[in-house]
N, C-alpha and C positions, 0 to 999 in steps of 0.2 A: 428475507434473504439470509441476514444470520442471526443466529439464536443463543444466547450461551442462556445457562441456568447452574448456578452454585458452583461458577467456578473459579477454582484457587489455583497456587502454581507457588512450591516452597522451594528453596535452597535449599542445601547444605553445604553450612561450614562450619567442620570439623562437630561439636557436639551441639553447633548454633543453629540454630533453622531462620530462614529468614522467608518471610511471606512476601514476594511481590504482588503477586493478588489474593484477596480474600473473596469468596463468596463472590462474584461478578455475576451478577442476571441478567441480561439485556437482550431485546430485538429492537433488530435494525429492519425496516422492511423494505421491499425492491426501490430501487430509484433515490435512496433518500441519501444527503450529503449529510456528513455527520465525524463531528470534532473533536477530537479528546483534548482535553489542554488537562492543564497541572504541571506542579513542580517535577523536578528532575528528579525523578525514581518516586514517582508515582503511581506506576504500573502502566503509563502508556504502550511504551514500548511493548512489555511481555505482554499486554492485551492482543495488541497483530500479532505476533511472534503466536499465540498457541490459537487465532483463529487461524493462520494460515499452517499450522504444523510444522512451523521450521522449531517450535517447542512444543513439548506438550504438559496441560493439564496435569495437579499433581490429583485434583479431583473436581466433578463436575461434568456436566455435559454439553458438548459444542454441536450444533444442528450448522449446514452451510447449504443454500438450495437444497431444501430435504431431504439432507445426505447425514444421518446421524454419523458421528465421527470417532466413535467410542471405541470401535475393534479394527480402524482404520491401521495398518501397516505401514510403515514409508513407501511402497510402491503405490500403496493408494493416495496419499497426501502427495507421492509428484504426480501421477495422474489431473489431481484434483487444480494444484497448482499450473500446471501445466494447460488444463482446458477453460478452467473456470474463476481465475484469479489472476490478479497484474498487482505488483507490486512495486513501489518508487520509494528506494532509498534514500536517505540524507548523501549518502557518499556518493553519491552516483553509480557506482559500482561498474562502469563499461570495462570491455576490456582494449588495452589502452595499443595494445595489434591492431586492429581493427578498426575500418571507419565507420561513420554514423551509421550508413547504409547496414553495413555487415552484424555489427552490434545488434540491429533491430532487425535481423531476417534470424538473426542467432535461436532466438526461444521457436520459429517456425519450420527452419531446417531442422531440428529439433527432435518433431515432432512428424517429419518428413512430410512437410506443405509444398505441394508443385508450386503453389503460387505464392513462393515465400518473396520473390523480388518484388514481386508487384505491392504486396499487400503492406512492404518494408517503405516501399513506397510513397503511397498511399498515408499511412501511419506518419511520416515524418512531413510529410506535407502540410496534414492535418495540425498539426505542432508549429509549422510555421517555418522549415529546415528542409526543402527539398534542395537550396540552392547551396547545401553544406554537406549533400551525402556521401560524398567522396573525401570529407575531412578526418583525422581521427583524433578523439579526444583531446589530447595535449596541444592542438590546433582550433580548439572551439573553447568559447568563457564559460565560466561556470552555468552562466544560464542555460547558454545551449547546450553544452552540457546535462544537465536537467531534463531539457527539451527531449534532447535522444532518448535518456535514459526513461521518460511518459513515454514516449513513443514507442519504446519494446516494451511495456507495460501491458498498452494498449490494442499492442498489433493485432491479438488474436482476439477483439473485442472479448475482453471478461465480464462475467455478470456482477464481478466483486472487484474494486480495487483497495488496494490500501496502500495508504502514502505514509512513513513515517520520516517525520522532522522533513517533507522536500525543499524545505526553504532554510533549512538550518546552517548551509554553505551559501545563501547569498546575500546579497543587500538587499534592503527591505524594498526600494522600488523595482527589482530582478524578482523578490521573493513574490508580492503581491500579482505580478505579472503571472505566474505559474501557476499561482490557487484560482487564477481566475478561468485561464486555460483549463485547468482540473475540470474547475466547475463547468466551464461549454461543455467539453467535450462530452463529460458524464449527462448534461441533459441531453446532447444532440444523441447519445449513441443507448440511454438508459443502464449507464454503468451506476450501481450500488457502490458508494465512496465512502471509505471508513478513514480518516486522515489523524495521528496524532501531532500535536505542534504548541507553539509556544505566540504565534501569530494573532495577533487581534483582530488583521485582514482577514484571516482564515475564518474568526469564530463569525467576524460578521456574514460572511457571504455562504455558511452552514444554515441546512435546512434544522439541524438541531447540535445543540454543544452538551457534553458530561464534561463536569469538572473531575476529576480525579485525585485522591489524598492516601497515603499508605495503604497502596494494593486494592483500594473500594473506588465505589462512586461518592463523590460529596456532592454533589447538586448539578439538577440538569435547567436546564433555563433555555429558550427563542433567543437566538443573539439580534 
């Protein structure tokens, strides 16, 4: 599902270079649930951030469903994001106009889906929030909150998700509730799940974990 081979991603500050990834290789194959943990500024983050294009690569190459991504343009990476990827923030990111409902037809209206009410639906049901679609964010807890926020991820069923830190706003028994949700949903629907986190719950219930240390991989291990 995705493939990265030698890739890196530098800063600059001012005459400093700063590497948040060095050299990264990895495949990820369809189906599989899969953990980054490591300390803070380990490269988890820029690890999502340049598979999904919201950064790019300062060298290397990213394969995602056999779409090499190398001469890819921002019109193609929202394409890409848009058909073939869901994403769940730490922040939740809703917009806080809007109810649950609205929130989760947003990425389908979007995209101009007749069947964006239903499948918004459908999607928040699946999460456990049909009886809250008519709320808007500042009116639901963090969890539910969360919950919406999987649920517009998901709506458009992706063959890739990435979750970074989605438990990093709640309490650990809110938090483990959501990795676990994660993890149904992706075996019921065969979503590819790439999750970075700091969760123990998460590394266990991962079909594989990478540790991560200054921009590499340090060790992969079966949790």
């Amino acid at each position: 599902m995705v493939r990265l081979h030698k890739v890196s991603k530098v800063y600059k500050r001012g005459t400093a270079s700063i590497w948040a990834l060095r050299g990264v290789s990895l495949d990820v194959p369809h189906g599989q649930f899969l953990v980054l943990m490591g300390p803070s500024g380990s490269g988890k983050s820029t690890l999502l951030n340049v598979i999904s294009g919201l950064d790019r690569p300062t060298e290397g190459e990213i394969v995602i469903d056999g779409c090499t991504t190398e001469a890819f343009t921002e019109s193609d990476w929202t394409f890409l994001r848009r058909e073939r990827i869901g994403i769940v923030f730490q922040s939740f990111n809703l917009l806080p106009g809007l109810t649950a409902q609205e929130n989760v037809e947003l990425p389908l209206l979007l995209r101009g889906d007749s069947k964006a009410e239903a499948q918004a639906k459908s999607s928040l049901d699946a999460v456990g929030l049909a009886h809250r679609a008519n709320h808007r964010p500042a009116e639901l807890s963090g969890g539910e909150q969360q919950r919406v926020a999987l649920a517009r991820a998901l709506v458009h069923r992706p063959p890739l998700v990435l979750a970074d830190e989605p438990t990093g706003n709640l309490d650990s028994r809110t938090g483990s509730e959501i990795i676990l949700l994660i993890k149904g949903l992706a075996q019921e629907h065969g979503h590819t799940v790439i999750m970075a986190t700091h969760s123990p719950e998460a590394a266990v219930q991962a079909d594989r974990v990478l540790v991560m240390r200054d921009g590499g991989i340090d060790s992969e291990g079966q949790p």
